[in-house]
BAFI-3210 file (N, C-alpha, C; in Angstrom, 3 decimals, decimal comma, padded with zeros to 6 digits):
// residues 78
n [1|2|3|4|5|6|7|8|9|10|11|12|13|14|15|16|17|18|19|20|21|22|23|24|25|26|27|28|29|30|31|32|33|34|35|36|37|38|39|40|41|42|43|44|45|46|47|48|49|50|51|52|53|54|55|56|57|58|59|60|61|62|63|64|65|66|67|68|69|70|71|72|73|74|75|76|77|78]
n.u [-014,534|-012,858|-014,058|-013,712|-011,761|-013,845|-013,589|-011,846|-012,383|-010,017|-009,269|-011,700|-012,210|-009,208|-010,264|-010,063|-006,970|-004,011|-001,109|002,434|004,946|008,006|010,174|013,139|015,685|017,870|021,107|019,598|016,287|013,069|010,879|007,935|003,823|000,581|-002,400|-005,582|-008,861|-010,287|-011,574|-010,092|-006,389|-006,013|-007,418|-006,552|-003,850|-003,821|-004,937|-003,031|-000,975|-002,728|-002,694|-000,284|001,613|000,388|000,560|003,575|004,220|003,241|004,689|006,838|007,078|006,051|008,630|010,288|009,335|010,456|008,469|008,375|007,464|008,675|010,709|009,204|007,524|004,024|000,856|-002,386|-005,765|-005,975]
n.v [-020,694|-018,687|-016,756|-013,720|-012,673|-010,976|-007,495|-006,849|-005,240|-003,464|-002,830|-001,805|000,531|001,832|002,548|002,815|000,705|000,794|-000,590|-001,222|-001,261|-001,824|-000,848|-001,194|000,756|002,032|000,705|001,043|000,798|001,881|003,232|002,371|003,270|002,412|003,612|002,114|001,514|-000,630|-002,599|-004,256|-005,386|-007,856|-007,862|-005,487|-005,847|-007,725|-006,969|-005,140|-007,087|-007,730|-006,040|-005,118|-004,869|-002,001|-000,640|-000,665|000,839|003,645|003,936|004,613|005,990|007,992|008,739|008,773|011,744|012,533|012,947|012,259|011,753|012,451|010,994|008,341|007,080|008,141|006,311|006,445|004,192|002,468]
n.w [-003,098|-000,702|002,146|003,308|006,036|009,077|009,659|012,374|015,926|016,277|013,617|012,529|014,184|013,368|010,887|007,351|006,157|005,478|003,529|003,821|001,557|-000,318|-002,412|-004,634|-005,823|-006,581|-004,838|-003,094|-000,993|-001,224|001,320|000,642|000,801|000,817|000,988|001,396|001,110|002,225|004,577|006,512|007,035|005,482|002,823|002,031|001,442|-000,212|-002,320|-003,090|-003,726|-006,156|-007,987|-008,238|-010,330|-012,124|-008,921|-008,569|-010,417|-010,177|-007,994|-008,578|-010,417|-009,038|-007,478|-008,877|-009,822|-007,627|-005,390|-002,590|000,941|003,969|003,660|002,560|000,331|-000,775|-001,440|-003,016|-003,194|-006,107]
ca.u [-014,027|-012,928|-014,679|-012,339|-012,271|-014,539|-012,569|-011,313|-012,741|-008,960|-009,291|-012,484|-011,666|-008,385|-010,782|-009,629|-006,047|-003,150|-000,111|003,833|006,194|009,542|010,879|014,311|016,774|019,524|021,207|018,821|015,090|012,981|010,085|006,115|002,477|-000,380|-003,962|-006,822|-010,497|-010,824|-011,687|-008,983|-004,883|-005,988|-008,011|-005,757|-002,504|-004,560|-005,347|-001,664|-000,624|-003,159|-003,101|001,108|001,927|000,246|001,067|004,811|004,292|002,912|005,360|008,496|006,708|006,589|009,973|011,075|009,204|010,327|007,259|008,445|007,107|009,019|011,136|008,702|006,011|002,539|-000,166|-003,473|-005,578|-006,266]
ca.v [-019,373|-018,623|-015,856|-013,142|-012,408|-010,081|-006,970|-006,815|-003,887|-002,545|-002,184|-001,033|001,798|002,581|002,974|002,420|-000,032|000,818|-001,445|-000,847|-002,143|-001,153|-000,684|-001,166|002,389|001,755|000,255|001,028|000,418|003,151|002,887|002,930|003,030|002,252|003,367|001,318|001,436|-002,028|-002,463|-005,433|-005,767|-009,114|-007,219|-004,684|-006,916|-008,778|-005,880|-004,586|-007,999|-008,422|-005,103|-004,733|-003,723|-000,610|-000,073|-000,520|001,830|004,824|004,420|004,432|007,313|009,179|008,894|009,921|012,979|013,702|012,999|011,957|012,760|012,009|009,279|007,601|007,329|007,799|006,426|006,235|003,062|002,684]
ca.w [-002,805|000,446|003,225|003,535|007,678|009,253|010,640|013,833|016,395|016,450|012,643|012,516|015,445|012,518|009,696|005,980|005,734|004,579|003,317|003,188|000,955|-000,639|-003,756|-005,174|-005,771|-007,064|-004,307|-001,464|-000,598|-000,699|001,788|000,434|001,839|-000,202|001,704|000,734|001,261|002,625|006,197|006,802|006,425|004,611|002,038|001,925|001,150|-001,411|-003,568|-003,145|-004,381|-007,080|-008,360|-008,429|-011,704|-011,396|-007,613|-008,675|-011,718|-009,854|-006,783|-009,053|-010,869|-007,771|-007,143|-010,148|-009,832|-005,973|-004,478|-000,780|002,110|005,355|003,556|001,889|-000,749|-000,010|-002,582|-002,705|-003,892|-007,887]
c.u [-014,062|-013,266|-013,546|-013,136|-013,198|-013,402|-013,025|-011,930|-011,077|-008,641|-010,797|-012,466|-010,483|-008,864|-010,050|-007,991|-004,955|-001,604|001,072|004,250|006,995|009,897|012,434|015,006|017,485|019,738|020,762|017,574|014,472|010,945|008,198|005,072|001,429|-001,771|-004,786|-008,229|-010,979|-010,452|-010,452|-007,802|-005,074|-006,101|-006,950|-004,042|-002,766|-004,605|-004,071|-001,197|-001,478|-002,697|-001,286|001,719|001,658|000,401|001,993|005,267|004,205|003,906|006,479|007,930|006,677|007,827|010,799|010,858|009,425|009,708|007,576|008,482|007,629|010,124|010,727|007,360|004,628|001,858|-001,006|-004,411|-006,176|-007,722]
c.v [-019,151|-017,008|-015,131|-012,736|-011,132|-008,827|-006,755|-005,302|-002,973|-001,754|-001,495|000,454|002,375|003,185|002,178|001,757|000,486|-000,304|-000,952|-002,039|-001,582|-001,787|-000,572|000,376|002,549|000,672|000,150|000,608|001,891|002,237|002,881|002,541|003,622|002,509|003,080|001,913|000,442|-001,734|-003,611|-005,272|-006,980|-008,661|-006,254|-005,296|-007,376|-007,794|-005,304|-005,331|-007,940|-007,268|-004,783|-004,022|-002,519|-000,193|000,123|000,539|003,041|004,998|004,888|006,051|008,402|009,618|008,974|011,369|013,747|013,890|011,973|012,230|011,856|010,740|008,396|007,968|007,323|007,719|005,864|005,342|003,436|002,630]
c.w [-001,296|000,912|003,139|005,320|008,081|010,528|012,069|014,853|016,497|014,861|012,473|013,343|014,184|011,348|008,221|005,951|005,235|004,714|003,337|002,083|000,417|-001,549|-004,064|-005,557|-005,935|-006,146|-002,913|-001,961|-000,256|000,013|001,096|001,569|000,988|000,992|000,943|001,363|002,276|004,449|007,270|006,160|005,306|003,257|001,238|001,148|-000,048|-002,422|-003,807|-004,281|-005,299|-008,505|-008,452|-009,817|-011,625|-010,103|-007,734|-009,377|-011,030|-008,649|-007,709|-010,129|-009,957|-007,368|-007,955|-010,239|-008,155|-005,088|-003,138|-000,267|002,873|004,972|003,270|001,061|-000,458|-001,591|-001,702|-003,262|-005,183|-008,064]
res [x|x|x|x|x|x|x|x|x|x|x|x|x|x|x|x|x|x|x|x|x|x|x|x|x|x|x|x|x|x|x|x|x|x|x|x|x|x|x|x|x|x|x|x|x|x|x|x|x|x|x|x|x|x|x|x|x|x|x|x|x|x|x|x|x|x|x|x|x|x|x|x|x|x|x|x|x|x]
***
């Protein structure tokens, strides 16, 4: 099992992680941003990815119900 890295003083100074990614829309892309807990992008990425099914579920649920702020989705982690 590999070490996951120790964060960085520029993430530590940002606090808690958060991820984008983008979802399908018919024929557009609609923007997301998942904030995590984890003190690292690595961490942070990893749990996005592991954890997708439900990250995909609740964004596309948001945006069925309208919930965008600024042009994109904001969640928070599971």
């Amino acid at each position: 099992m590999r070490k996951l890295p120790q964060p960085t003083e520029q993430e530590l100074r940002e606090g808690p992680q958060a991820v984008s990614f983008q979802i399908a829309n018919g024929n557009t892309r609609q923007r997301c941003i998942l904030q995590t807990n984890f003190p690292t992008k690595v961490q942070a990425q990893r749990y996005l990815l592991t954890n997708w099914p439900a990250v995909e579920k609740m964004a596309r649920d948001a945006l069925a119900m309208g919930i965008v702020e600024d042009g994109q989705i904001k969640l928070m982690m599971v």
